[in-house]
Every structure is written in C-alpha cells, then in structure tokens.
N, CA, C and O of each residue as an XYZ file, in Angstrom:
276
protein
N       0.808     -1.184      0.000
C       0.000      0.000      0.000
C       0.857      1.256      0.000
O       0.387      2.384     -0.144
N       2.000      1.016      0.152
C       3.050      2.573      0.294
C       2.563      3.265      1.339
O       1.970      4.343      1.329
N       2.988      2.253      2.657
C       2.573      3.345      3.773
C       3.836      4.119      3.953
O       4.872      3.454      3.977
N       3.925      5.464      4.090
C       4.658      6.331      4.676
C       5.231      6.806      5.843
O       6.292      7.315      6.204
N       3.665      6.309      6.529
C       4.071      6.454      8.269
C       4.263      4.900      8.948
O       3.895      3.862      8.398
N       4.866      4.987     10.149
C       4.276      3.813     10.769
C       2.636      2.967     11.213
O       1.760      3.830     11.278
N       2.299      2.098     11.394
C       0.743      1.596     11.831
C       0.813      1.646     13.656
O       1.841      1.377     14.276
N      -0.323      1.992     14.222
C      -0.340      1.919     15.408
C      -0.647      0.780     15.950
O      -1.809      0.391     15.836
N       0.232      0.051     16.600
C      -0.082     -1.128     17.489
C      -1.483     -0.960     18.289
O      -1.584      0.190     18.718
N      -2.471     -1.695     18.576
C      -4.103     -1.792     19.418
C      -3.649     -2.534     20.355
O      -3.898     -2.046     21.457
N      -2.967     -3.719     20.406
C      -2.470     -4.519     20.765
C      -2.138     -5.946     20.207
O      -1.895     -6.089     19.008
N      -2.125     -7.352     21.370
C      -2.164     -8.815     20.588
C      -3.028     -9.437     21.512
O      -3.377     -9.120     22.648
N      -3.332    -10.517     20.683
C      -3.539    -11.598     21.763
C      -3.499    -13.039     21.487
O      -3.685    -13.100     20.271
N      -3.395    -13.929     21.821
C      -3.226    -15.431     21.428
C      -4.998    -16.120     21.286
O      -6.069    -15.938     21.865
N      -4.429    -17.046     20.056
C      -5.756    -17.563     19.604
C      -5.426    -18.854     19.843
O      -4.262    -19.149     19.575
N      -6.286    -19.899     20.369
C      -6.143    -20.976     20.187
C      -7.564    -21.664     19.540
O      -8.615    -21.823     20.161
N      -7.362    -21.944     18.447
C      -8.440    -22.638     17.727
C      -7.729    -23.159     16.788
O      -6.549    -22.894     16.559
N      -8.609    -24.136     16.043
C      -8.420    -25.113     15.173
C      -6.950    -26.243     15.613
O      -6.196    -26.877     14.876
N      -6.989    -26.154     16.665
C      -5.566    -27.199     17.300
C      -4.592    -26.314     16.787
O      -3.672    -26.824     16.148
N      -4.610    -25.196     16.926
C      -3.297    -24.550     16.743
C      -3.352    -22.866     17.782
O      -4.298    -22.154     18.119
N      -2.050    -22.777     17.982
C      -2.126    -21.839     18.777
C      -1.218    -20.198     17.677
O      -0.248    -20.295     16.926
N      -1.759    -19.331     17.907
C      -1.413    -18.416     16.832
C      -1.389    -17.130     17.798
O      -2.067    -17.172     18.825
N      -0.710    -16.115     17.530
C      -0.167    -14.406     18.563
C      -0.542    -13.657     17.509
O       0.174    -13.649     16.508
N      -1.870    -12.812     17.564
C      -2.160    -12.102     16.523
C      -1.923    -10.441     17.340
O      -2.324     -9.962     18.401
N      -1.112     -9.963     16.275
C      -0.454     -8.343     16.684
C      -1.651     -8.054     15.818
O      -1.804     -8.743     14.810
N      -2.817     -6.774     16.211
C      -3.668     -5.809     15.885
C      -3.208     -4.135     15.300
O      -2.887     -3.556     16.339
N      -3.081     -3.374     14.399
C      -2.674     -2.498     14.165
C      -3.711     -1.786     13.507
O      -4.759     -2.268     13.076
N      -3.223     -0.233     13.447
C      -4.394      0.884     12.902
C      -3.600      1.531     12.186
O      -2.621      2.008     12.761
N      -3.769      1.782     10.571
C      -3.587      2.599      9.837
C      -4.765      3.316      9.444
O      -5.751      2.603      9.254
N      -4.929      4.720      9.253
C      -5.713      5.227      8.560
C      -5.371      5.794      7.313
O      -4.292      6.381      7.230
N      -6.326      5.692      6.046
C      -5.621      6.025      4.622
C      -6.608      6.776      3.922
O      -7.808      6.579      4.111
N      -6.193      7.580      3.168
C      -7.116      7.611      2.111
C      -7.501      7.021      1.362
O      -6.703      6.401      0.660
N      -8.884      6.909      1.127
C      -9.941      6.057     -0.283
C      -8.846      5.755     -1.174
O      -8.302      4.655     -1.270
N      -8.514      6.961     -1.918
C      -7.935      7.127     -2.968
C      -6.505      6.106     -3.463
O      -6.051      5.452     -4.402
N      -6.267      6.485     -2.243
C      -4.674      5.845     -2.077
C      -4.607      4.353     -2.004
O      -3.508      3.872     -2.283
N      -5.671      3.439     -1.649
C      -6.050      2.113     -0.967
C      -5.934      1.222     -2.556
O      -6.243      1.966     -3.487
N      -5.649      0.159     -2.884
C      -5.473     -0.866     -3.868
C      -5.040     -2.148     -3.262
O      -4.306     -2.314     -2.288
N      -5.618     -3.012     -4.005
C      -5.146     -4.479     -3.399
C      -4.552     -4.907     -4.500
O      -4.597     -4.468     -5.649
N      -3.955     -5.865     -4.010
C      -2.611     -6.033     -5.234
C      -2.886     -7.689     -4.983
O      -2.009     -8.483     -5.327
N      -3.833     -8.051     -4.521
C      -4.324    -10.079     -4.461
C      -3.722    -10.457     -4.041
O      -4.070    -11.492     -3.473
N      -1.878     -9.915     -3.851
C      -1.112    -11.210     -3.294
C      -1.505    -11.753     -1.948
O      -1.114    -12.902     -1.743
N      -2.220    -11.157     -0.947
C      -2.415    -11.485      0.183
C      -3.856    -11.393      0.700
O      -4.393    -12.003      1.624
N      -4.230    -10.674      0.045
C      -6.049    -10.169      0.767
C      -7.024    -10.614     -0.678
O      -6.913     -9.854     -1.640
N      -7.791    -11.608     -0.792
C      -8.462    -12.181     -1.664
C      -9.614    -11.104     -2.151
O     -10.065    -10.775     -3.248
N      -9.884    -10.687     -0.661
C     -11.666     -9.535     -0.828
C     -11.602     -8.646     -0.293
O     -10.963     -9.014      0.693
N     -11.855     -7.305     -0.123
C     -11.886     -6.235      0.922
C     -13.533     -5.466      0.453
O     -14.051     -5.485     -0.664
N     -14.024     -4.886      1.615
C     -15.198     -4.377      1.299
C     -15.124     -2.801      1.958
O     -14.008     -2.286      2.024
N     -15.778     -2.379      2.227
C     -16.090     -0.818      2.792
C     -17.243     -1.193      3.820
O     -18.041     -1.868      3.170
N     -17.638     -1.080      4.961
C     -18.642     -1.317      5.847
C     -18.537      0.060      7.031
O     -17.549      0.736      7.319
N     -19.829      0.141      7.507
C     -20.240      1.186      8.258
C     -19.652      0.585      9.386
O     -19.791     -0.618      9.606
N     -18.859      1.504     10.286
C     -18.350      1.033     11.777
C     -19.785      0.701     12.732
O     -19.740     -0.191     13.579
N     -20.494      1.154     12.604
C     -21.677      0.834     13.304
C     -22.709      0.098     12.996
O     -23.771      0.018     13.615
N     -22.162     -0.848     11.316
C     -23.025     -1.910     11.482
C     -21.954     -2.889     10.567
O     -21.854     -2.440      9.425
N     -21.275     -3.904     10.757
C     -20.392     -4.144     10.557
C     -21.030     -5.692     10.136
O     -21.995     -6.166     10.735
N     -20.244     -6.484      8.868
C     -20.861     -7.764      8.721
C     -21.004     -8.777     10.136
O     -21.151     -8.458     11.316
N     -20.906     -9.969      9.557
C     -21.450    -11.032     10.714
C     -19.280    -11.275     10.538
O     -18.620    -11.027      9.529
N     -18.919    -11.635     11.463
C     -17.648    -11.746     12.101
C     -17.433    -13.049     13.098
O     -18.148    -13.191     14.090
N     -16.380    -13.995     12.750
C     -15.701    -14.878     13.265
C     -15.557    -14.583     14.647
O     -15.675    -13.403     14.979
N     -15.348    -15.348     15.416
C     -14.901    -14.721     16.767
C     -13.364    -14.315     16.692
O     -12.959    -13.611     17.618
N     -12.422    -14.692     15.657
C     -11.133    -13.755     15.509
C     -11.263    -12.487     14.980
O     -10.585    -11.504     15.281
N     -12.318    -12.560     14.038
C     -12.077    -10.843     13.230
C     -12.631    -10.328     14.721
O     -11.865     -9.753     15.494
N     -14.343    -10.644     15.133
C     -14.840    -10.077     16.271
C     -13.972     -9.629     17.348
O     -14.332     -8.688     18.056
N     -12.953    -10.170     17.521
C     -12.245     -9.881     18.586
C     -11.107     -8.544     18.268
O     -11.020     -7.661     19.121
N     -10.388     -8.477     17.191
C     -10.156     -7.436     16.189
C     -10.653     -6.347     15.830
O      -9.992     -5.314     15.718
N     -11.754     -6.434     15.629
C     -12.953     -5.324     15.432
C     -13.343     -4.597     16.746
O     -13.649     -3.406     16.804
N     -13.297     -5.429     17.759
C     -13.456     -4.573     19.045
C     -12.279     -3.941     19.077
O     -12.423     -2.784     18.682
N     -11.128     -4.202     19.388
C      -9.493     -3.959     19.507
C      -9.616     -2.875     18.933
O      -9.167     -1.999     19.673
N     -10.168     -2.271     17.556
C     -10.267     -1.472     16.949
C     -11.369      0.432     17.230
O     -11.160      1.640     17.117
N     -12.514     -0.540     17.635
C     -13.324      0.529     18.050
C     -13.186      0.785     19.409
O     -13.829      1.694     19.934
C-alpha cells in the first residue's frame, strides 16, 4: 500500500483454535480512499462497511474489530 508512516499497534492476543495456537499483533492505519489498492497477493476480498453496522464476524475478526473501536 506505500505506507509512509508507521501503523499503530491496538495490541495482541493469542488464539487458540483449530488445534493450533497463533499471537495475533492488531494495528491501525488510517488512509485515504484514494490511495487504498489491493494487489491479491495477500487479501483475496476487501469491502467498505459502516463502523456501526459491521458484517457477521468470526470470533477472531470479532475480537479485532473490538481492539479497533
């Protein structure tokens, strides 16, 4: 994405599901519309959603999404 600045750490926390244990670091960039492109190598889908009504969420994104707001 050509970030310029650094992302702000929210925090982490450890997941244990699917028989595996995983340390997910949470971060906040804010960008402009304009500036935003996905390039597929890593993110399959991205959407735009209202912070105050947000799709139906995994209990990992869910947990993320709070971290966030």
């Amino acid at each position: 994405m050509g970030l310029s600045d650094s992302p702000i750490l929210l925090g982490s926390f450890v997941s244990r599901i699917y028989g595996k244990e995983d340390t997910i670091y949470v971060y906040k960039k804010e960008i402009n519309a304009k500036d935003f492109n996905i390039t597929n190598l890593e993110i399959q889908e991205a959407k735009w959603f209202s912070i105050n009504n947000p799709p139906v969420l995994g209990p990992i994104n869910k947990k993320i999404f709070e971290m966030y707001k």
